[in-house]
Each structure stands twice: as C-alpha cells, then as structure tokens.
N, C-alpha and C positions, 0 to 999 in steps of 0.2 A: 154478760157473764154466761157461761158456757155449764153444760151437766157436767161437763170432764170435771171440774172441781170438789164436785161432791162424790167422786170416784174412788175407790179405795187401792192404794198401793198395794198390790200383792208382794212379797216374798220374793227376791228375786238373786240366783248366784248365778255362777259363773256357765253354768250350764244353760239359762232361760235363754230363750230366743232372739232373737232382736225384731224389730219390727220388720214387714217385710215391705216393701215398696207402695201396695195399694196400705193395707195399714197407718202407714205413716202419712199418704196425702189423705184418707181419711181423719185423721187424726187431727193435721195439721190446720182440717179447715176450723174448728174450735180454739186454735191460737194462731191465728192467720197473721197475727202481727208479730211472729217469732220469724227468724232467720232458722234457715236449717242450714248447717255449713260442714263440711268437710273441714278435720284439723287432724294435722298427721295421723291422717285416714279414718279417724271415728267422727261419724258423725252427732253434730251437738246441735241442742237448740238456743238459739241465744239472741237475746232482747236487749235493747239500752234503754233505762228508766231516767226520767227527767224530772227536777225539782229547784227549788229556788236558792237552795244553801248545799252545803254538804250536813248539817246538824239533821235535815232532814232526809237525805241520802244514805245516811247512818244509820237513822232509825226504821227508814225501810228495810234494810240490810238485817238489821238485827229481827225484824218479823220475818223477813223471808228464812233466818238462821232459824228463828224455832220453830218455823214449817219444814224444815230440813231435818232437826235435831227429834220433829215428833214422828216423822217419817224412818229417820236411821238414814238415810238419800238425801246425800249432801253437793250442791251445787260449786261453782267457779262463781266468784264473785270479786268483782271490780270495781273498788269504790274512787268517787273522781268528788270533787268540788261541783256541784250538782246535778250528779249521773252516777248510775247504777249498771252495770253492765251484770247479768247472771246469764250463765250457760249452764245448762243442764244435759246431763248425759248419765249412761249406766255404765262405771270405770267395769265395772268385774265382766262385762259383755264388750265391752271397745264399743258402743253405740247406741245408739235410740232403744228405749224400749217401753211400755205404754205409760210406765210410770213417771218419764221423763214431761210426758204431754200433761198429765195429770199434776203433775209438782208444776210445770208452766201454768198451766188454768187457775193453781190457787195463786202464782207470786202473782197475777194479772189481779187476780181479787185483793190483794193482800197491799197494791198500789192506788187501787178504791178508796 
C-alpha cells in the first residue's frame, strides 16, 4: 500500500491543471497496476478487480461508491459476475489529475 492513500484530495474545477507528463509516471509508479488509457482523448486510469461472486463484486462497488461520495470524485464503474472494472478520471479537466492517483491508491486499499 502506497502513501498516495493517505493523501488528501484537493479541490479541484474546471480550471485546475492536469497532470503533466513527468507527474503522471511519477504518480503512476504507486498504482503501477492501473492502466492509463486514452478514451475519446482523456486520459483515465483503470483497473479490473476480481472476485469469486458478483455479491462480492457489489459490495466492493458499494465501498469504492462511499470513497467517491466522501470525496465529491465519482468514478466509471463496471460491474460483471466477478469483476469490477473502475476508471477514474477528472470529467470537469477531460484528464488525469492527482486526485484521480489518490482515489486509485484507496479503491486498491479498499479491495484489501
């Protein structure tokens, strides 16, 4: 588990910055098992979580909901019959921004 976790989400509209290149691979090595992908053009981070049911798929879904809902920074999330897909991104910026690595670091604790 990564400090990113214990990190506090700033504040963030339409004006904040996005990450910028070295940032982002700095960033990325604390959730190194995230996907950084281009999706009609913003870049997002996004993981597929695995488990035995979907009951259990669910209820990971629903902890990662209230790390979102205590946040205000609400994720994509994909729920399957024993897979969790969340991507994380900053809509109001179209792209990464440190909060996105941060919301990664807890859903990774939050699958612990």
């Amino acid at each position: 588990m990564s400090g990113l976790a214990e990190q506090q989400c700033e504040a963030c509209n339409a004006s904040a910055p996005k990450v910028t290149d070295e940032e982002m691979a700095s960033l990325h090595k604390s959730v190194q098992d995230w996907e950084i992908l281009s999706v009609e053009g913003e870049d997002q981070l996004r993981k597929t979580f695995k488990f035995r049911n979907f009951a259990q798929a669910l209820a990971f879904t629903n902890r990662v909901g209230e790390l979102a809902e205590a946040e205000n920074h609400h994720p994509a999330i994909l729920l399957e019959y024993g897979k969790a897909t969340i991507s994380w991104w900053t809509h109001t910026i179209g792209g990464l921004h440190k909060n996105d690595f941060i919301m990664a670091a807890r859903t990774d604790s939050a699958y612990h």
